[in-house]
C-alpha positions in Angstrom: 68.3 163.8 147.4 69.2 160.1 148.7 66.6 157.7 149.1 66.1 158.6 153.5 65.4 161.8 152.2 63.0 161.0 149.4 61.2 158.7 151.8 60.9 161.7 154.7 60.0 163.4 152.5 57.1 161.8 151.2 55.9 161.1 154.6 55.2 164.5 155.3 53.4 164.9 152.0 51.0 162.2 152.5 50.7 163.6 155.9 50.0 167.0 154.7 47.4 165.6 151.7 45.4 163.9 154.8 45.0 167.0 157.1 44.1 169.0 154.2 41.2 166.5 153.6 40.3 165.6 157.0 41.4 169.3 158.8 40.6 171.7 156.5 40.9 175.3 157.9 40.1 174.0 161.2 38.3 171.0 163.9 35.4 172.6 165.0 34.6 169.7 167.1 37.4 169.7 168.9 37.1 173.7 169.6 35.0 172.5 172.3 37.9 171.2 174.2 39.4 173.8 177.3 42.6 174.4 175.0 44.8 174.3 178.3 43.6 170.7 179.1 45.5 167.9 178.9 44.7 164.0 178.2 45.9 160.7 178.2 45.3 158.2 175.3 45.8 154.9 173.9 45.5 153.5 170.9 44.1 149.6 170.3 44.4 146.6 167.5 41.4 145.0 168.1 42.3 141.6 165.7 45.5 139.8 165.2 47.7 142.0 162.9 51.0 143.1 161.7 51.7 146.3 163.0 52.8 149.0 160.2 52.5 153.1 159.8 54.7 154.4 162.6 56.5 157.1 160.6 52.6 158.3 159.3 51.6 158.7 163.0 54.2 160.1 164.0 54.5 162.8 161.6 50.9 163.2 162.3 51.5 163.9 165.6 54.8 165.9 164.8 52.8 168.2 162.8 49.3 168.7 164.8 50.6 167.8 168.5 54.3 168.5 168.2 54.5 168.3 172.1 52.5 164.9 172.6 55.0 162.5 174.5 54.0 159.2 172.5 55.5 155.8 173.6 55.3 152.8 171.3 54.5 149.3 172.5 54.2 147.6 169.3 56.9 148.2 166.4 56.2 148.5 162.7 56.5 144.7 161.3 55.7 143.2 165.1 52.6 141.2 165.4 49.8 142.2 168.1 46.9 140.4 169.4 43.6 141.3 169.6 42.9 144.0 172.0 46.8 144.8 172.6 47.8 148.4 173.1 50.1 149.7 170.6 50.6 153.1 171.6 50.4 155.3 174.3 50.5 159.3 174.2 49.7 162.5 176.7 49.3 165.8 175.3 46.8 168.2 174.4 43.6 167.3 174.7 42.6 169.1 171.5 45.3 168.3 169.2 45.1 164.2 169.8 41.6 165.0 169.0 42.1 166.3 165.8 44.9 163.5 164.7 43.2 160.7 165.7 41.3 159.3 162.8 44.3 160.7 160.4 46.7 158.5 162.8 43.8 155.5 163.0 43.1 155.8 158.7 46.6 155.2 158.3 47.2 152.6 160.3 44.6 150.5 159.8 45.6 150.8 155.6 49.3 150.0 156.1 48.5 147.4 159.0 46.0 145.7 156.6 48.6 145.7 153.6 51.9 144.5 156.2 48.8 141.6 157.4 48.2 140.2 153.9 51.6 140.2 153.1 52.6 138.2 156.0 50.1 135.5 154.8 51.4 135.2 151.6 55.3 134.9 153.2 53.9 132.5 155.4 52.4 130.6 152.8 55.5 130.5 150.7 57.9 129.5 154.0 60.6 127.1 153.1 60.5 127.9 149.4 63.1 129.9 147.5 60.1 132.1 146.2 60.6 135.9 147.4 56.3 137.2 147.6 56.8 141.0 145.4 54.5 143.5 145.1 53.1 145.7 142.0 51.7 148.5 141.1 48.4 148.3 141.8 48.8 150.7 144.5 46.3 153.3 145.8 47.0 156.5 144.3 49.6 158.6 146.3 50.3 156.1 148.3 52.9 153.6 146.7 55.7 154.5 149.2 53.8 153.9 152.1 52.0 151.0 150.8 55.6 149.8 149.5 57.1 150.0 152.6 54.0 147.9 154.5 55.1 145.2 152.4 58.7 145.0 153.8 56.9 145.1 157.5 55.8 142.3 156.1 58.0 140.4 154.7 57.6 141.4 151.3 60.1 142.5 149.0 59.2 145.3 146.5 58.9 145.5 142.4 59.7 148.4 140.6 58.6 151.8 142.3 56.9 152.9 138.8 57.4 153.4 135.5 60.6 155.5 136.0 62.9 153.1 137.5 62.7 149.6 135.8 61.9 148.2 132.3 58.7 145.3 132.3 58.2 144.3 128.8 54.5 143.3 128.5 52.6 142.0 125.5 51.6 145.5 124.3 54.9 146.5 124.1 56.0 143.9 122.2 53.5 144.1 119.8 54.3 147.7 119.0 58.3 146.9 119.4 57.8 144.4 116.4 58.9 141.1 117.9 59.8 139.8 121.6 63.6 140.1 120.7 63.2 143.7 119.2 61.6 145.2 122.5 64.4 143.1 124.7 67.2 144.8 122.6 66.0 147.8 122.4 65.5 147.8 126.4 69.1 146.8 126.9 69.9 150.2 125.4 68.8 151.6 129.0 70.6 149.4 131.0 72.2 152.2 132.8 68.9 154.0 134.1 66.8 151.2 135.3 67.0 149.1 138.0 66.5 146.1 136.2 65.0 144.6 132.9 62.0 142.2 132.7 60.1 140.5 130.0 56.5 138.5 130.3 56.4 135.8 128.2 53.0 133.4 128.0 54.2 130.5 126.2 57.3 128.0 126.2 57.9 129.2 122.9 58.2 133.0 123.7 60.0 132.0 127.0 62.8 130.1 124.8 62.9 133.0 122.5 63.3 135.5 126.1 66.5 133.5 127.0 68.0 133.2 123.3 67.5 137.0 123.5 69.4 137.6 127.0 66.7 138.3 129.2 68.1 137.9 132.8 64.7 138.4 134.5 61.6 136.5 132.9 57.7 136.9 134.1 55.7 134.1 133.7 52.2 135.2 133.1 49.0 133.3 134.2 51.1 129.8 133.3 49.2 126.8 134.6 51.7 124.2 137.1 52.7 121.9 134.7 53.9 124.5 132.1 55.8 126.9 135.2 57.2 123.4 135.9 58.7 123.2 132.9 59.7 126.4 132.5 61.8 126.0 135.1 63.7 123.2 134.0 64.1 125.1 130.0 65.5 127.8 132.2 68.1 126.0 133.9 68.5 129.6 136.3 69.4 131.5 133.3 66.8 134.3 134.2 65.2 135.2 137.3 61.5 133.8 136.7 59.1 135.5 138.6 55.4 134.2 138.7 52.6 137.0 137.9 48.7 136.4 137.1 45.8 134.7 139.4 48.0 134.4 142.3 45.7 134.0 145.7 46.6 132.4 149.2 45.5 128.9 148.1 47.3 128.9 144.9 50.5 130.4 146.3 51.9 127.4 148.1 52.1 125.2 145.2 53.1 128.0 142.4 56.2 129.0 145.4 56.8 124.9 144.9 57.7 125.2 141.4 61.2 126.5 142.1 60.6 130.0 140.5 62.4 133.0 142.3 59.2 135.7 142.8 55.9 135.6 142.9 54.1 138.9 142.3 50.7 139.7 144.2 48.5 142.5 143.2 46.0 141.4 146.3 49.1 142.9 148.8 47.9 146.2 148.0 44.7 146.4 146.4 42.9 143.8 148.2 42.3 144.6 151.7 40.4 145.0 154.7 41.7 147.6 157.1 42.6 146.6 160.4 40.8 147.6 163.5 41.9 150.4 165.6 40.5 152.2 168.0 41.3 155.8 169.9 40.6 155.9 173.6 41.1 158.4 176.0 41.5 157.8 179.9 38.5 158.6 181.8 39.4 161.3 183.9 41.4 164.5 181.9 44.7 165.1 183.0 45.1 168.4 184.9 
């Protein structure tokens, strides 16, 4: 399977894990509704935001209202104003009904992660520092949360533990030494997508680059160390920046010349963005 595939194909999981929460066997509410009629709908951002979730909704839609016409006015990674329609649809009455708060619950989590991704990119604007994300992720939902990122700007870590080696302090503990663990990681070059080490000191970051570590984390470093740092490394390694990273500290950590910056707060500290459901007043016949 190629990666479209993989990423279709996860869309219609998370899709199905939602209805099966949210729909059950059935909407009893919405049982009320004349099966035969027909509405009109829009759906609202009620704050300034960066729009993402369209392939969610849409699946959604594709699975509970496969004959809804739906137009979009707003594109995943455009930015809305407050009270700007993003979407409009006609279908059956009962069926947009039923998808709306499934449609609403994922945009408003994938608009809120794109949002605070977009602050951080705007923070670090005229810097060579790329703003990554990690895997603090909410559970079954890394690939969407992953892609509201890009919308935003952001470029993505490692998917999970599968497809990249990050050498952390445990692991080098139980390797035996810094060195050890990077050798020994070099032996699976050929299935990972890269190979990084954190390092905490100058000392361990000197002993990273003797070992031929091409990508470097520099964990919770105050300025003037990541300063230095940078010069010792001379653009041996990629450095990326990890640890205590918030939107007032970003600016001047992007300022020491590092390469990435990795946020935890893209994805696991949010608010959702507003949106709001709202059918036209008189039902179309």
């Amino acid at each position: 399977m190629n990666q479209a595939t993989d990423f279709v194909t996860q869309v219609k999981d998370d899709v199905r894990r939602a209805l099966l929460e949210d729909v059950g066997s059935g909407d009893l509410t919405a049982g009320l509704i004349e099966r035969t009629r027909q509405a009109s709908a829009t759906i609202i951002c009620r704050e300034a935001a960066i729009i993402c979730g369209q392939p969610w909704v849409m699946e959604v839609l594709h699975q509970l209202a496969p004959e809804a016409h739906v137009r979009w006015q707003v594109e995943d990674g455009q930015r809305c104003s407050p009270g700007q329609v993003i979407l409009s649809l006609q279908g059956c009455a009962r069926e947009i009904l039923t998808a709306e708060r499934t449609c609403l619950n994922f945009l408003q989590t994938l608009s809120a992660v794109a949002t605070q991704t977009a602050r951080y990119v705007d923070a670090a604007q005229g810097t060579q520092a790329a703003i990554v994300d990690t895997r603090k992720t909410l559970p079954g939902l890394r690939v969407a949360q992953k892609y509201a990122v890009r919308c935003g700007g952001g470029k993505n870590h490692r998917m999970g533990l599968f497809d990249a080696v990050l050498i952390k302090e445990n692991h080098i503990a139980a390797a035996g030494s810094l060195t050890q663990a990077v050798q020994a990681a070099k032996t699976l070059a050929a299935q990972a997508t890269f190979i990084e080490v954190e390092v905490e000191t100058l000392s361990q970051l000197d002993e990273a680059l003797r070992a031929g570590a091409s990508m470097i984390l520099l964990d919770n470093m105050p300025l003037p160390m990541l300063r230095e740092a940078v010069q010792r490394n001379q653009g041996r390694a990629v450095l990326e920046i990890s640890g205590g990273v918030n939107l007032d500290s970003v600016r001047d950590l992007a300022q020491t010349g590092v390469d990435r910056i990795s946020v935890g707060a893209l994805t696991k500290d949010i608010k959702a963005i507003d949106f709001s459901m709202r059918f036209q007043d008189k039902p179309v016949e």
